[in-house]
N, C-alpha and C positions, 0 to 999 in steps of 0.2 A: 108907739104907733108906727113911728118907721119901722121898724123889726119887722111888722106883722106885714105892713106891702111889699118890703123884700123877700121875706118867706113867701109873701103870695105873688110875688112874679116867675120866683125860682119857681114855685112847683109849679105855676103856667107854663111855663119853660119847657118844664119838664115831660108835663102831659102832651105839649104839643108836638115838644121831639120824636114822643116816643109813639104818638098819632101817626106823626110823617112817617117815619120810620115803617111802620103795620102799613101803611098806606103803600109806601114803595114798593114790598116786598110782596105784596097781592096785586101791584099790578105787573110785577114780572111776573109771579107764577099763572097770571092771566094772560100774560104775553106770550105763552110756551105753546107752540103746536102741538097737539096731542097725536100721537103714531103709535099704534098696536104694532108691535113687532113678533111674526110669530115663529120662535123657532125649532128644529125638528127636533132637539133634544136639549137639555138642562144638562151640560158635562162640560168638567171642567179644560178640556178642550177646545172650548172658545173663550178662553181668558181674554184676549184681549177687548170683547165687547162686555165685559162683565165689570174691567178697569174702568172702560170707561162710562159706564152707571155708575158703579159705585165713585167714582171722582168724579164725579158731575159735568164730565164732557160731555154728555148730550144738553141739561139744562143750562151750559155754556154757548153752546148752537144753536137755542131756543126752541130747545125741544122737549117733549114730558114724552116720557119712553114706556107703554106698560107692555112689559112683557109675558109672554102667554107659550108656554111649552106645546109644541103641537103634539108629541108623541110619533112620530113620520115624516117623512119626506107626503109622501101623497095626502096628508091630511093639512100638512102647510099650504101646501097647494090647492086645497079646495077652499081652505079658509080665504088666503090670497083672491080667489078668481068672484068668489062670494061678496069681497068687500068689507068680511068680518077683521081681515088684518089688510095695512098698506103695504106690509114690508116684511117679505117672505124672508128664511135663513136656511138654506137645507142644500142640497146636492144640486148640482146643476140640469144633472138626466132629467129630474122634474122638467125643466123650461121646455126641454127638448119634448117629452113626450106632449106636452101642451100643443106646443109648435106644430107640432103634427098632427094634432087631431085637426087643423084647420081653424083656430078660433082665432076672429083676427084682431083681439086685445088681450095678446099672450104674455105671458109675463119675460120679462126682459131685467138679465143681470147687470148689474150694476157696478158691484165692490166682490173681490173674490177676500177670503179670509185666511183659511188653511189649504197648504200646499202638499201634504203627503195625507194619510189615511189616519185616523185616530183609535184606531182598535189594536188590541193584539190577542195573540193565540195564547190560550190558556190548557194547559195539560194538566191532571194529575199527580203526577210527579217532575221535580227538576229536573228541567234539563239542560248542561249545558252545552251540548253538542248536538241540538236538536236540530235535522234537516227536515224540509219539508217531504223527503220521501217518505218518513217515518208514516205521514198520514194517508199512506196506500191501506184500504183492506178496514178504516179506521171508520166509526163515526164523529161527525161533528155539529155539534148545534152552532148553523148558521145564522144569516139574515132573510129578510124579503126579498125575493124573485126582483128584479128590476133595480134595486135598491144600492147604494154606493158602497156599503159596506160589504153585502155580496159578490157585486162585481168585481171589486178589488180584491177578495179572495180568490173567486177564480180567477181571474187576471195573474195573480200571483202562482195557485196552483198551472195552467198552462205554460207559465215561464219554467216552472221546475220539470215539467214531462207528466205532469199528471193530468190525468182527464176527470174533471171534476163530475160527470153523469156516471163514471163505470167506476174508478181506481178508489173510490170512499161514497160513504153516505152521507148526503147533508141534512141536516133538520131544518126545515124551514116552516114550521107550522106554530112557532112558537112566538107571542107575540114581544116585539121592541121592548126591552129592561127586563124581561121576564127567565131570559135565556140564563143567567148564574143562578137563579132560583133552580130554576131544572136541573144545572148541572151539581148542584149543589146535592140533589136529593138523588145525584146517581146515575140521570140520564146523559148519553154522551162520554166519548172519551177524550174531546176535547172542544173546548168552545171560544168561538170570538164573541171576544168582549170589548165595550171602551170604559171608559174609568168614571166612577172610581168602581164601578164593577170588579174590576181586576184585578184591583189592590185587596179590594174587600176579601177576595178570594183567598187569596197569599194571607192576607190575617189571621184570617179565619183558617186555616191549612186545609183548604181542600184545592186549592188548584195555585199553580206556579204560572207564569210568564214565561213562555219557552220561544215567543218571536215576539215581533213588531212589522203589523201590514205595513205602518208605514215608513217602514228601513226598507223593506224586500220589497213594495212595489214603484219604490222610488218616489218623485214628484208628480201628484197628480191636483189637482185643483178639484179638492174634496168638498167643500163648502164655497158657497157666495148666497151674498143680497142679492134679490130681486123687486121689483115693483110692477106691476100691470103695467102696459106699455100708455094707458089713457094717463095714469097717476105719474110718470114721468114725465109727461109733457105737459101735465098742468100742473107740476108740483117741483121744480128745477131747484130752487133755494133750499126747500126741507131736503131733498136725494143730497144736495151739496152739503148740508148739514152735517144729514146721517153719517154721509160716506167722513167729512174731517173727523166727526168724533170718533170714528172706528179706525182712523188711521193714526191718531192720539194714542188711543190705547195700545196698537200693534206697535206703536214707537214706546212705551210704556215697558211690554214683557221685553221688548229685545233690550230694552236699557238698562233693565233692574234683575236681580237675585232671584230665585225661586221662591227663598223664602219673602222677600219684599212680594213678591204678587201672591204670592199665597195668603198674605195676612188682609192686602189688599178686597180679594174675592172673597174672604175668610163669609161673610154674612152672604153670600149666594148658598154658599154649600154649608149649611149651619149641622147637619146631620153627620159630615165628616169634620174630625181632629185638624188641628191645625199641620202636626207631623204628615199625616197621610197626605195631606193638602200638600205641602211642600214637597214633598216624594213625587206626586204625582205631576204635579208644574213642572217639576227638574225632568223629569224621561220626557214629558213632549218639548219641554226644550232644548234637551240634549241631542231631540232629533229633530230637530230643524221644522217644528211644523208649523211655526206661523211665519207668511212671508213679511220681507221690509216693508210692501207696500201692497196696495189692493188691488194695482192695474190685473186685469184677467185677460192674457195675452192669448191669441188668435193660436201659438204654440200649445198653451195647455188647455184652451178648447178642441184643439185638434186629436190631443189626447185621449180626453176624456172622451169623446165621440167614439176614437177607434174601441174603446174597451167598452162600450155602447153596443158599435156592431160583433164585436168577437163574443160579447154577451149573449148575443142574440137578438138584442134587444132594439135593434135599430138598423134598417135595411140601408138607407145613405145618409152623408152626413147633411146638416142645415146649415145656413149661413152664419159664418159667425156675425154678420155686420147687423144682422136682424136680432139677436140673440143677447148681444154685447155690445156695453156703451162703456169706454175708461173714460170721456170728459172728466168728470166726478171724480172717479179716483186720481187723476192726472194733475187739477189742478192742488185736492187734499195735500198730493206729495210736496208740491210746489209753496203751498201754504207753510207747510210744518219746516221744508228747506230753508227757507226767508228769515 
């Protein structure tokens, strides 16, 4: 008889541990703010927001992250202005072109992410002594008109003496991920790509790596977060959230191996090998593309602006104070320093 009320307190014990337990763990996942984050592209490029998914630094902030590929810069931005996402990821020229239509809950950056450009030029054939004069007289399957990827090509091409309208042809009709398709089947003699596009190319031997936009265009503030300026201001804790776990994981790639974050992202990019994965992390780490921290300095909006107006794409510059908030990122640094 005793036996049997031991065994029957243990398994009450037991049931009601494991009650508590299901009980706690559904009222955190019921405690997590939910945030659509939409961004302009799925490449392995923004590693360090992909760290911190997969290690749980957003559900560490108290946040449930679902992420949503926009396919563009201007389709994040409609999504954004719509309500369908809180927290836009794409080029900055977005904010600005907003800005200037007059709308007065424009979206305003937040957290900058990548410091130089994420593409490179693909040719052909190897090359290792490849200048950028080569592409006088040449075609090339570009980007969209107004678009970061764009402009940072010609930005690049006018640093070298070439006039992007007269000394080459660009292809611009071709839509975002579609462009190694094309060149694969022939069109074009050389094309910008970001990865693992590029790699796939070299794979596959139909095209080599013969520069990096962003070696030759130097430091430019290619990517940042954004939120609607109404969702900032009634939403200070989650932006504060977002922005520490995105500063986790930028302290993540700069700390670890290629191959450590490549195994890391490994389930973002389930369609690429774990080697290529590695390959590809190592060349945007080797160049310097994700910065220590997320401040977006008034220097590299200044920047980007001017390759805005040399674009064409923008008659003067805006405010940076309207545009750009580092609190957020200011204190993240401060936090992860401590």
């Amino acid at each position: 008889m005793r036996r049997k009320i031991i065994t029957f307190f243990l398994t009450l014990s037991l049931v009601l541990s494991l009650c508590l337990t299901g009980c706690k763990k559904d009222k955190n996942t019921d405690a997590l703010t939910p945030i659509t984050l939409n961004e302009v592209a799925h490449s392995i490029f923004y590693a360090p927001q992909y760290v911190a998914i997969e290690l749980g630094y957003f559900e560490e902030e108290g946040l449930d992250i679902t992420l949503v590929n926009g396919g563009g810069a201007d389709k994040v931005m409609t999504a954004l202005i719509s309500g369908d996402a809180q927290i836009g990821f794409m080029g900055s020229e977005a904010s600005v072109y907003v800005y200037n239509e007059g709308s007065s809950d424009y979206a305003v950056n937040f957290a900058q992410l990548t410091q130089r450009a994420g593409n490179f030029l693909v040719g052909r054939v190897a090359d290792s002594s490849f200048e950028w004069s080569k592409l006088k007289g040449t075609e090339v399957l570009g980007g969209r008109a107004g678009g970061m990827p764009q402009m940072v090509f010609e930005y690049i091409l006018k640093k070298n003496g070439i006039d992007p309208a007269k000394d080459l042809t660009i292809v611009q009709n071709i839509n975002f991920g579609l462009t190694a398709g094309a060149f694969s089947s022939g069109q074009g003699d050389y094309t910008v790509e970001f990865e693992p596009y590029a790699t796939a190319l070299e794979m596959e031997g139909k095209g080599y790596v013969v520069a990096s936009l962003g070696v030759d265009s130097g430091y430019v503030p290619y990517t940042a977060y954004c939120a609607k300026k109404s969702y900032l201001a009634a939403n200070p804790e989650v932006i504060q959230s977002f922005t520490n776990a995105i500063q986790r994981g930028i302290d993540y790639v700069n700390s670890h191996t290629a191959e450590e974050i490549a195994e890391v992202i490994a389930p973002q990019f389930a369609e690429t090998d774990l080697k290529s994965l590695t390959t590809i992390v190592s060349r945007y780490k080797e160049q310097g593309s994700w910065k220590e921290d997320t401040i977006f300095t008034e220097e590299s909006f200044d920047l980007l602006q001017d390759i805005l107006i040399e674009a064409g794409e923008l008659d003067k510059k805006v405010p940076y104070s309207d545009l750009i908030v580092t609190d957020y990122s200011k204190k993240a640094l401060s936090l992860e320093s401590n």
